[in-house]
DRENNUDREN-787582 format. One record per residue (C-alpha): residue number from 1; x negated, y negated, z negated. Coordinates in nm, 3 decimals. Example, Ala and Ser with C-alpha at 12.3 -4.5 7.8 and 13.67 -1.06 7.14 Angstrom:
% DRENNUDREN-787582
1,-1.230,0.450,-0.780
2,-1.367,0.106,-0.714
% end
This chain:
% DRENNUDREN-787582
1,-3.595,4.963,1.534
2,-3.173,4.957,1.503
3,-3.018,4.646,1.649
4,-2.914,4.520,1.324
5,-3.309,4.513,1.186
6,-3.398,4.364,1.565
7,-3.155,4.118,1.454
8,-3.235,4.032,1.133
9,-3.642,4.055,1.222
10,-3.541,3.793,1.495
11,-3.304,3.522,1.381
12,-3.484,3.497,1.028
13,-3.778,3.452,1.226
14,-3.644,3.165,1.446
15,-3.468,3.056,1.128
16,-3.803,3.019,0.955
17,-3.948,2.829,1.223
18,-3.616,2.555,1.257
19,-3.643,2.510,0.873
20,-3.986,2.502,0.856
21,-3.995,2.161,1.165
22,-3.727,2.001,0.951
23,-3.981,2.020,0.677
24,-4.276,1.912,0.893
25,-4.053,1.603,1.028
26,-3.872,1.490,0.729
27,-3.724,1.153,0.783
28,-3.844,0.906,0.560
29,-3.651,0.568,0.732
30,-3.304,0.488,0.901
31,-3.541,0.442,1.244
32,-3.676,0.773,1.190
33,-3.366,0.926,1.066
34,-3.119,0.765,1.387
35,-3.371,0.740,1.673
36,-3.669,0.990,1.535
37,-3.852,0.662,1.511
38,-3.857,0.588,1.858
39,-4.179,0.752,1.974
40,-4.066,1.071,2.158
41,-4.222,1.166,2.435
42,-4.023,1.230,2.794
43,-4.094,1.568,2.772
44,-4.006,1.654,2.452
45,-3.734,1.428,2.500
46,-3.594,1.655,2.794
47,-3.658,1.966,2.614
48,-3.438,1.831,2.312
49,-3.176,1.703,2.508
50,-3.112,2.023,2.732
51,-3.071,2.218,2.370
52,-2.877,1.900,2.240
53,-2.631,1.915,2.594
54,-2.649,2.336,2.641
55,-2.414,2.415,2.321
56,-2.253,2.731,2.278
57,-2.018,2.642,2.534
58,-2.278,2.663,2.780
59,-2.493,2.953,2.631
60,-2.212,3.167,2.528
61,-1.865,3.074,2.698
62,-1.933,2.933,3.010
63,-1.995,3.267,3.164
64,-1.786,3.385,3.011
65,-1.487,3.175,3.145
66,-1.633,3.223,3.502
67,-1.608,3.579,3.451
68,-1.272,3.625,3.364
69,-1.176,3.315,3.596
70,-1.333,3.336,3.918
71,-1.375,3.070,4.135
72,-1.137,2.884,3.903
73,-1.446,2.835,3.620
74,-1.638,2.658,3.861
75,-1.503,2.350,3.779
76,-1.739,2.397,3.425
77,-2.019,2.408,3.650
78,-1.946,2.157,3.850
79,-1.817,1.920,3.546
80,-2.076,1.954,3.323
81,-2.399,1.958,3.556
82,-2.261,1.651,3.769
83,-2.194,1.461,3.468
84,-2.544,1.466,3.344
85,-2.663,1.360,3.643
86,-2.432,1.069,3.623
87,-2.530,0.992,3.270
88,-2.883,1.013,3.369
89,-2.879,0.801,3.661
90,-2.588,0.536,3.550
91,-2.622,0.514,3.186
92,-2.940,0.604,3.005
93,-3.192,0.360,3.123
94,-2.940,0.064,3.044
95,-2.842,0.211,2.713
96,-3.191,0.243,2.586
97,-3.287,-0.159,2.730
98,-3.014,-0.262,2.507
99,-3.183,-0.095,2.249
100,-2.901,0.007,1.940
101,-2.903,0.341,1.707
102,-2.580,0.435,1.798
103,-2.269,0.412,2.099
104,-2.056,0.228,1.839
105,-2.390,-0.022,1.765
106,-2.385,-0.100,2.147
107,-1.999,-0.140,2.148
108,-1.978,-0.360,1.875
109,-2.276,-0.577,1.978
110,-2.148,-0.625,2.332
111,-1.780,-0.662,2.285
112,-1.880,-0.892,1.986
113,-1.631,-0.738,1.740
114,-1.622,-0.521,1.452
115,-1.319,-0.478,1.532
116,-1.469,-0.298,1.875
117,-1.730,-0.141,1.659
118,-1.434,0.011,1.459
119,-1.226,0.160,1.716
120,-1.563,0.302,1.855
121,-1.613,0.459,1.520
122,-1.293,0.639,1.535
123,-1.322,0.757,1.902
124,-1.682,0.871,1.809
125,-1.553,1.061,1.501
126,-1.266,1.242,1.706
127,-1.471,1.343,1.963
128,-1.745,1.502,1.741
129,-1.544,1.677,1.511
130,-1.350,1.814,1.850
131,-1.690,1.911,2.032
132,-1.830,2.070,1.644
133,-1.528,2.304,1.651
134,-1.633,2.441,1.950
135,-2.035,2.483,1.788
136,-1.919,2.617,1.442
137,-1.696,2.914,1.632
138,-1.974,3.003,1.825
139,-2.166,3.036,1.532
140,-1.944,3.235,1.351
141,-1.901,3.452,1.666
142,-2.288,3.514,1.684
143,-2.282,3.613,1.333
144,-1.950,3.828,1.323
145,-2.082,4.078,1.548
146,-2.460,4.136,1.519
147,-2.508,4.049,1.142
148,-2.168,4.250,1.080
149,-2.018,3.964,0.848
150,-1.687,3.828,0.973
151,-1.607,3.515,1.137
152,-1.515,3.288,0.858
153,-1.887,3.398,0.644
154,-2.118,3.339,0.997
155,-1.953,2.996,0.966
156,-2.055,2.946,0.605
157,-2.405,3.050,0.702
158,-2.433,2.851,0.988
159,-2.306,2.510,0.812
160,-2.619,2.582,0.480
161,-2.865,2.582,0.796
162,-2.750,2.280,0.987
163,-2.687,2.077,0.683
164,-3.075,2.187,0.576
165,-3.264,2.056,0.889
166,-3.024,1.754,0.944
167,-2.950,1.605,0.640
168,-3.371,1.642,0.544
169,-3.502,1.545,0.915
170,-3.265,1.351,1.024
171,-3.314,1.261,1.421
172,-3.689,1.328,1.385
173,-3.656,1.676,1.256
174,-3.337,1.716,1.487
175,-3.526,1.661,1.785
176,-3.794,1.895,1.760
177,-3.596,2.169,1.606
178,-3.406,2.098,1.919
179,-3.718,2.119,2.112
180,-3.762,2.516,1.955
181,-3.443,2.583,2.017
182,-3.436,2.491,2.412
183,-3.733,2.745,2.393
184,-3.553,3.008,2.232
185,-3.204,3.015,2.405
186,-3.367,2.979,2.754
187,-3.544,3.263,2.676
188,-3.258,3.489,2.554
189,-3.044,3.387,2.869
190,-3.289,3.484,3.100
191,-3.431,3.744,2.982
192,-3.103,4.026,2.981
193,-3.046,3.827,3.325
194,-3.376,3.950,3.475
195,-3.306,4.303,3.342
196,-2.941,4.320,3.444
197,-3.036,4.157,3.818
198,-3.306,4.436,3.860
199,-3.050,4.698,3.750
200,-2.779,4.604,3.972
201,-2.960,4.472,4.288
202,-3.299,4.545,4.243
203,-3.390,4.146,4.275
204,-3.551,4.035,3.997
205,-3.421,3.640,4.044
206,-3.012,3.668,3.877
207,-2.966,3.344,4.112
208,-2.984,3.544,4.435
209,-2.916,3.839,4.248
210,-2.585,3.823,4.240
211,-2.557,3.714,4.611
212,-2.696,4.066,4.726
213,-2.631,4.451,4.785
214,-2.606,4.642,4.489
215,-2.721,4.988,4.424
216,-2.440,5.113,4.642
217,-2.512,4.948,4.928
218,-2.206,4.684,4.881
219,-2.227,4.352,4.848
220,-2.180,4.273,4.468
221,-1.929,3.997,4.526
222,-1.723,4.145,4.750
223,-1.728,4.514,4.520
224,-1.621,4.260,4.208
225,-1.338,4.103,4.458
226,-1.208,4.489,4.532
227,-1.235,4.560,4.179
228,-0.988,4.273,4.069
229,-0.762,4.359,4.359
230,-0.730,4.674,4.239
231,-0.659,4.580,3.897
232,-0.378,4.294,4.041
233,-0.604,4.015,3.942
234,-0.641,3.703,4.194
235,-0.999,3.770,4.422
236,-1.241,3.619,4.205
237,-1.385,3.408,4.503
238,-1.112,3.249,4.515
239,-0.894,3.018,4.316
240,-0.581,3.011,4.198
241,-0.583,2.662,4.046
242,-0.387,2.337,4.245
243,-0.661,2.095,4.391
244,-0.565,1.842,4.180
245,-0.619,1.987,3.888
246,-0.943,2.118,3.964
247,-1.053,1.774,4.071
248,-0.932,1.616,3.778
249,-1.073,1.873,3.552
250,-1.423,1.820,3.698
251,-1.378,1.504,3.687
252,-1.282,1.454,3.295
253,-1.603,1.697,3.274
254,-1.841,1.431,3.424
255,-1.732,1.104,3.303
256,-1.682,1.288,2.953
257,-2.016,1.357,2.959
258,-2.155,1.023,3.035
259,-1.934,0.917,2.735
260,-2.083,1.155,2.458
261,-2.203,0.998,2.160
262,-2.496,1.291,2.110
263,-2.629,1.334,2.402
264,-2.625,0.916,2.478
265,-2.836,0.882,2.152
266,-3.103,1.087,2.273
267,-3.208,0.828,2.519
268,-3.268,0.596,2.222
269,-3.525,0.809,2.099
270,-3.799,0.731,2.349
271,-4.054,0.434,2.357
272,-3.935,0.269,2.657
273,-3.730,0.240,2.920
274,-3.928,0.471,3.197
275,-3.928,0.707,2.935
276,-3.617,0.734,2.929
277,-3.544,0.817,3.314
278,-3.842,1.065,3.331
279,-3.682,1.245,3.011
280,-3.345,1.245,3.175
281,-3.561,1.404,3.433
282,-3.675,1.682,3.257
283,-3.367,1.739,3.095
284,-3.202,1.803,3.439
285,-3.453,2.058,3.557
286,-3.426,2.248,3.186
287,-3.013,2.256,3.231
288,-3.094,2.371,3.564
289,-3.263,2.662,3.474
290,-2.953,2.798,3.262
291,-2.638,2.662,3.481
292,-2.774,2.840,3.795
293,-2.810,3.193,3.608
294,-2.475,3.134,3.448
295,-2.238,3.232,3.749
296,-2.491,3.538,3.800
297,-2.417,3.686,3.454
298,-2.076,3.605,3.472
299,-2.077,3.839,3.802
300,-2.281,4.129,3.635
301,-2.061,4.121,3.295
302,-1.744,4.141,3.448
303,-1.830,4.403,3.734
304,-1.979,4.599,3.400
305,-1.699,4.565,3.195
306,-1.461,4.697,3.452
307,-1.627,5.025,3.578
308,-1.764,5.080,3.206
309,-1.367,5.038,3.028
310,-1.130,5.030,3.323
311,-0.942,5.360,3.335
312,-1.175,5.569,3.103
313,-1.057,5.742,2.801
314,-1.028,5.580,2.500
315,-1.235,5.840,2.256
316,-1.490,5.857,2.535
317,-1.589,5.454,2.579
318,-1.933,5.388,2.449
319,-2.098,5.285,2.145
320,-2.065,4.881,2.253
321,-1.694,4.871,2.275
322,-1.642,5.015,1.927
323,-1.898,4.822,1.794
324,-1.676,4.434,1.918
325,-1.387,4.640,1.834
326,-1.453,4.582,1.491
327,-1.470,4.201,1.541
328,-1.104,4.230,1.681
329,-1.258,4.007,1.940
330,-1.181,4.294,2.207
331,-0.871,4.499,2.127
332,-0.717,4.810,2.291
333,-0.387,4.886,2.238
334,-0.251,5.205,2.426
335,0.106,5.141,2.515
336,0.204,5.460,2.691
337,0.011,5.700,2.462
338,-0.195,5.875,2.744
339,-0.558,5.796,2.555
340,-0.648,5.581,2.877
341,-0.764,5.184,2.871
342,-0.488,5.060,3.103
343,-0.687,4.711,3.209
344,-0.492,4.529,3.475
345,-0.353,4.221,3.560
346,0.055,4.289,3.465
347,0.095,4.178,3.085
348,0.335,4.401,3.033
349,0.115,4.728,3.128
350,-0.173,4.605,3.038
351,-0.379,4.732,2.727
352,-0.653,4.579,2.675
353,-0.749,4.203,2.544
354,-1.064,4.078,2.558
355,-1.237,3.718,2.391
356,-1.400,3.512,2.682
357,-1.671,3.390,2.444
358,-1.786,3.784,2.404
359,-1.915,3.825,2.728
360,-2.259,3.684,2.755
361,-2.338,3.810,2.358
362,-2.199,4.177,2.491
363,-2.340,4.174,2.844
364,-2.677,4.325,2.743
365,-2.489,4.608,2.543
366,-2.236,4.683,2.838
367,-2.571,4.710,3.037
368,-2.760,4.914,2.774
369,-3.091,4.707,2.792
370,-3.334,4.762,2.460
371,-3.166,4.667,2.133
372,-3.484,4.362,2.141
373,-3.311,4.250,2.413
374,-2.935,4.233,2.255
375,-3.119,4.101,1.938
376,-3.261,3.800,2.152
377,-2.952,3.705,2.281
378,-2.797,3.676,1.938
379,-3.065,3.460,1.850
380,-3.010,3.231,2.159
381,-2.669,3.184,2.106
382,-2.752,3.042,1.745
383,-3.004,2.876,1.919
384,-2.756,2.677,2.128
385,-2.458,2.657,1.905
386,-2.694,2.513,1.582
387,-2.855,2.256,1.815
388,-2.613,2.063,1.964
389,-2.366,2.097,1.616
390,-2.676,1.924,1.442
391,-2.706,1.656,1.683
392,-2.287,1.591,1.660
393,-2.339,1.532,1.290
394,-2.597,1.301,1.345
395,-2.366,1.110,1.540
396,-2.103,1.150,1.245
397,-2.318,1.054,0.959
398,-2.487,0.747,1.153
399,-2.123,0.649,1.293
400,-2.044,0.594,0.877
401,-2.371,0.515,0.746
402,-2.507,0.238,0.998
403,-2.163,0.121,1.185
404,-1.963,0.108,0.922
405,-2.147,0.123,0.552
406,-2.427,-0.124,0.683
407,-2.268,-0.307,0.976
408,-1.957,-0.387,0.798
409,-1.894,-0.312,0.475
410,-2.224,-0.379,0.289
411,-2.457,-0.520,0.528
412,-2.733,-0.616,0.225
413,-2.767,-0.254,0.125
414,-3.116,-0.127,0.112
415,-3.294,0.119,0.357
416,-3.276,0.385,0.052
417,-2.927,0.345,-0.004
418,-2.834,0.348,0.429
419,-3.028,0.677,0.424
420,-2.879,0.835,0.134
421,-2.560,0.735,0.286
422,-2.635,0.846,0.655
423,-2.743,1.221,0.421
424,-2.415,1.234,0.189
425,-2.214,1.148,0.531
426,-2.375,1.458,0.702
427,-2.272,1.625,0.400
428,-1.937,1.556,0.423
429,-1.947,1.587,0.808
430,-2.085,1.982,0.788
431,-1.788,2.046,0.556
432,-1.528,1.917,0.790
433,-1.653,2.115,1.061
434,-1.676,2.396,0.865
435,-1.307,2.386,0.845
436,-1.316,2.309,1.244
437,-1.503,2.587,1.306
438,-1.307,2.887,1.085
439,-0.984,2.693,1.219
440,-1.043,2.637,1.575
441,-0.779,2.532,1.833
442,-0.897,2.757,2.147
443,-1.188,2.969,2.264
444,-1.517,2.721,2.250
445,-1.517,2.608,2.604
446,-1.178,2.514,2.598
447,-1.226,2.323,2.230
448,-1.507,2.163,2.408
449,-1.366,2.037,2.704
450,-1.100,1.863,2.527
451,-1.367,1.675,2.370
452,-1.510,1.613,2.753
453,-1.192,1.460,2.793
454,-1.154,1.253,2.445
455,-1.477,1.113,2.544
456,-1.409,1.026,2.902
457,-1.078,0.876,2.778
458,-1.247,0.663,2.505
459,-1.602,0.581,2.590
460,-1.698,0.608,2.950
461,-1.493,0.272,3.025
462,-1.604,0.037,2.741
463,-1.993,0.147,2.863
464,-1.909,0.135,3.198
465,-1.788,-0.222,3.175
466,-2.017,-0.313,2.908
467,-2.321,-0.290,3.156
468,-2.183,-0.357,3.459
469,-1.895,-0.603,3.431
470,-2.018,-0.899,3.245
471,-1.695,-1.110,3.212
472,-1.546,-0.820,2.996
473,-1.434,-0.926,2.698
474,-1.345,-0.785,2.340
475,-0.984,-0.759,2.413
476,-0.959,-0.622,2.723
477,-1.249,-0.298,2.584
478,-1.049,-0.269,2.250
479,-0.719,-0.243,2.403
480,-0.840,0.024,2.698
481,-0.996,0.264,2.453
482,-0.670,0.263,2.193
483,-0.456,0.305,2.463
484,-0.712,0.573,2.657
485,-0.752,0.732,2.341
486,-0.383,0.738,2.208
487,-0.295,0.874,2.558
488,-0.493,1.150,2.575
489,-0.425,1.244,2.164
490,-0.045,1.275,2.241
491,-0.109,1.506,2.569
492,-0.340,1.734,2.406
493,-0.146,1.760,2.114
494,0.176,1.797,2.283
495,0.071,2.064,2.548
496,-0.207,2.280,2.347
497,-0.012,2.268,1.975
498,0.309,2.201,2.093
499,0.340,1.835,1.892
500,0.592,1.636,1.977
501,0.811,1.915,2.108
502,0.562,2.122,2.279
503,0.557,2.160,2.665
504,0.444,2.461,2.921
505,0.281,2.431,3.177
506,0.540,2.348,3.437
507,0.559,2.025,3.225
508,0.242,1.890,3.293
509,0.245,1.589,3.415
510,0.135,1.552,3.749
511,0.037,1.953,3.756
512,-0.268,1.809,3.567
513,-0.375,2.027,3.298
514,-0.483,1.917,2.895
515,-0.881,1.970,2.996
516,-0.805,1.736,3.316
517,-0.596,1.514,3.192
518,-0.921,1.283,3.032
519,-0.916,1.127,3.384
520,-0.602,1.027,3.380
521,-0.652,0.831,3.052
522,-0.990,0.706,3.169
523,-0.850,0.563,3.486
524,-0.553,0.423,3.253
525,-0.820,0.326,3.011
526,-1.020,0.074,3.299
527,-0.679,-0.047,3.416
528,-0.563,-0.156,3.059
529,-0.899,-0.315,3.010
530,-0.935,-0.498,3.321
531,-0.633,-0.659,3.317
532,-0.593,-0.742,2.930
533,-0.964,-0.939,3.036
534,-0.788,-1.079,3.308
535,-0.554,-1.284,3.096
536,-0.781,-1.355,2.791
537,-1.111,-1.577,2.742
538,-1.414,-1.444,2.881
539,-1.710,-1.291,2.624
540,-1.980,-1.579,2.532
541,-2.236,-1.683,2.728
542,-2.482,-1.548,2.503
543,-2.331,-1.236,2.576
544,-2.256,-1.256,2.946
545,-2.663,-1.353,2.944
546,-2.714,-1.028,2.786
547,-2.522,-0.832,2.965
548,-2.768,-0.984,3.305
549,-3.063,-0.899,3.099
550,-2.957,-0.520,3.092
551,-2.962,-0.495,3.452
552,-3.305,-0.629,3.531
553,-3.556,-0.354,3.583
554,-3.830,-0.349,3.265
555,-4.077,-0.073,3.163
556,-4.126,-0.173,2.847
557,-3.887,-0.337,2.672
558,-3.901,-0.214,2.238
559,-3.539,-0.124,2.098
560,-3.387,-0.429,1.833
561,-3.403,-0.259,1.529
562,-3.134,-0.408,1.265
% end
């Protein structure tokens, strides 16, 4: 079969299957619909929260960034895997004790406020829509290339199919579509990785793959570091980022990640409290599984796209190349007319640009595995891009539906009317993000790091301080997320859309750069909060009581359901 019926045959089937769960596990109450009812099990649990956490920033660009960045994308790796383990270790079981729908429901409750629950809102809003961007593009980038539609239609498509399986399942239907879709994009990552490893090295595991002899005899990282010395790029074992940048980047990464809405909620949906640290668990071995292959295809892709395009003539590249061309996602442009792809590290000579976020969907073309194979990977990257947008407008439509609508502005409104609300809110929400996604700011990664760092900025204090500090009060949490958030608004927008003046990167404050800068707010964040608590009246000692109850060990404590 052609690659374009592989690819139809294979995401209409997966398709089929995604709708067909939402169908099966139609919400039919707000429980159901924010917290799937409560009654997941750890293991499906973990399997929904590794497709909720691995979006297409993970499936599609974080090779992709190592790739072209070395050494330097490492700090992805490092960021994102370290913060789960944080999450998992400092947050989740606590979270689920206390027992709310939604991060905004446990702010407001334990800073007492609506006022709290309100600036939570906001911060939960900004950081969704951010991360969604990131999801929508990858979507559209998925569907630009193998279903031959361009960018702005694949984003269209991709919103009807979210808004189907969330707005009729709700968190029920979410999580095992989720549960599917873990299946599905492990699968496609893997399997061009197990092909590609065998090709190049003749070991058939990519994780010590690309730590061996190739073919040729030559160790395939050192080969990649003569290739990119050749071509005037930096060695790609090493870095060429300042310490302190890739600190802080990591850093914003891993407290970002404790602090997003989503993937938080997903502890929620369990019975009880064990649950939730053996799903955490299971979640951590599932991300495992993808984030140690990822630095092996980022090896393989960019050794292949160097020997396959670098210094070969134009009318002579293969089938692949003209095939992205057409996406204008890789573009040659031949400055000194002699019919030769001039790749190298000199701006001014070089000719050819290429999209990070194409290298993991074109890896299995550059390597000319079976057109099954290239089909698969499409599929994945769906897969991984669909999941975690659906479980960011969950966030958005319960943020407006239970925080707000029933919390605060209309607290006597029936069950019916909260879930038609929490529906017409994901409604809205897939429409917005729509516009995220055909408008993006960056490349996905980068989109989603910023929301790392929004989150890290925002939430990761209030929680922090929430569970562990029980003297913190209202005042001192509201005033440290404005100010975290407002701090980390005006750097991002001044540095990556040139608000406020614009800046370059010899302006960056500290040498810290936009993605890294979410530590700097979140350490400004904890500062403003503990001292604004220092000087005000300490939280209720109904609430300080509360905040001891958290802390004691239970096994089985049921979620308060309001």
């Amino acid at each position: 079969m052609t690659l374009q019926l592989w690819t139809w045959v294979l995401i209409g089937i997966t398709f089929a299957l995604y709708i067909g769960i939402a169908i099966w596990s139609r919400a039919n109450s707000t429980k159901d619909f924010y917290v799937a009812g409560g009654g997941i099990s750890p293991l499906a649990n973990g399997l929904a929260t590794a497709a909720d956490w691995m979006s297409a920033a993970s499936f599609i660009s974080m090779a992709g960034l190592i790739s072209f960045n070395g050494y330097d994308g490492s700090v992805y790796l490092m960021g994102w895997t370290g913060g789960y383990v944080l999450l998992a270790l400092l947050l989740a079981p606590y979270l689920r004790k206390f027992g709310k729908f939604t991060v905004p429901d446990f702010i407001g409750d334990r800073y007492y406020s609506n006022i709290a629950r309100t600036v939570a809102v906001i911060c939960a809003l900004i950081v969704s829509f951010t991360y969604v961007a990131g999801q929508m593009r990858g979507v559209g980038l998925v569907f630009s290339r193998f279903l031959e539609v361009d960018i702005n239609t694949g984003v269209i498509i991709g919103m009807i199919i979210v808004l189907f399986y969330a707005v009729l399942g709700g968190m029920k239907g979410i999580t095992y579509t989720q549960v599917a879709q873990y299946c599905v994009l492990i699968f496609a990552f893997m399997v061009p990785a197990l092909f590609i490893s065998i090709q190049m090295t003749g070991n058939p595991i990519p994780q010590l793959g690309f730590g061996s002899t190739g073919t040729d005899g030559v160790y395939l990282l050192d080969k990649l570091d003569g290739l990119h010395k050749a071509l005037g790029f930096h060695e790609y074992t090493s870095g060429s980022k300042s310490t302190i940048d890739v600190f802080f980047i990591t850093a914003a990464l891993m407290v970002g990640t404790a602090g997003l809405p989503h993937v938080i909620v997903r502890f929620f949906t369990v019975k009880k409290v064990s649950d939730a640290r053996k799903s955490a668990g299971w979640a951590l071995l599932f991300i495992a599984i993808l984030y140690t292959t990822a630095p092996a295809i980022a090896v393989f892709s960019r050794t292949n796209l160097i020997e396959t395009v670098s210094n070969k003539n134009y009318d002579e590249l293969p089938e692949w190349f003209s095939n992205w061309e057409k996406t204008k996602l890789i573009k040659f442009t031949d400055k000194n007319n002699d019919g030769k792809v001039q790749y190298v590290a000199n701006p001014e000579i070089n000719e050819l640009t290429v999209d990070k976020d194409i290298m993991v969907l074109a890896n299995p073309e550059i390597a000319q595995l079976p057109n099954w194979v290239i089909a698969l990977v499409a599929a994945g990257g769906l897969a991984a891009a669909l999941s975690t947008a659906a479980g960011l407008l969950l966030v958005i439509s319960s943020s407006v539906s239970h925080d707000l609508i029933k919390k605060m502005i209309n607290p006597t409104i029936s069950e019916k009317g909260e879930l038609v609300a929490a529906r017409l809110s994901a409604i809205v929400a897939v429409v917005i993000a729509g516009y995220f996604g055909i408008n993006p700011p960056d490349f996905v990664a980068a989109t989603v790091a910023l929301a790392f760092g929004l989150a890290a900025a925002s939430f990761f204090p209030a929680i922090i301080l929430g569970i562990f500090h029980k003297k913190m009060n209202k005042e001192g949490a509201i005033a440290g997320m404005v100010i975290g958030m407002l701090t980390m608004l005006f750097y991002m927008l001044k540095f990556k859309f040139n608000w406020f003046g614009g800046g370059t990167k010899s302006d960056w404050w500290f040498g810290i750069s936009p993605e890294g800068f979410g530590t700097v707010a979140m350490l400004l964040n904890f500062t403003v909060s503990i001292i604004v608590a220092k000087f005000t009246p300490n939280p209720p000692e109904s609430v300080q009581e509360l905040v001891e109850n958290i802390r004691i060990p239970s096994n089985a404590t049921k979620p308060q359901v309001h």
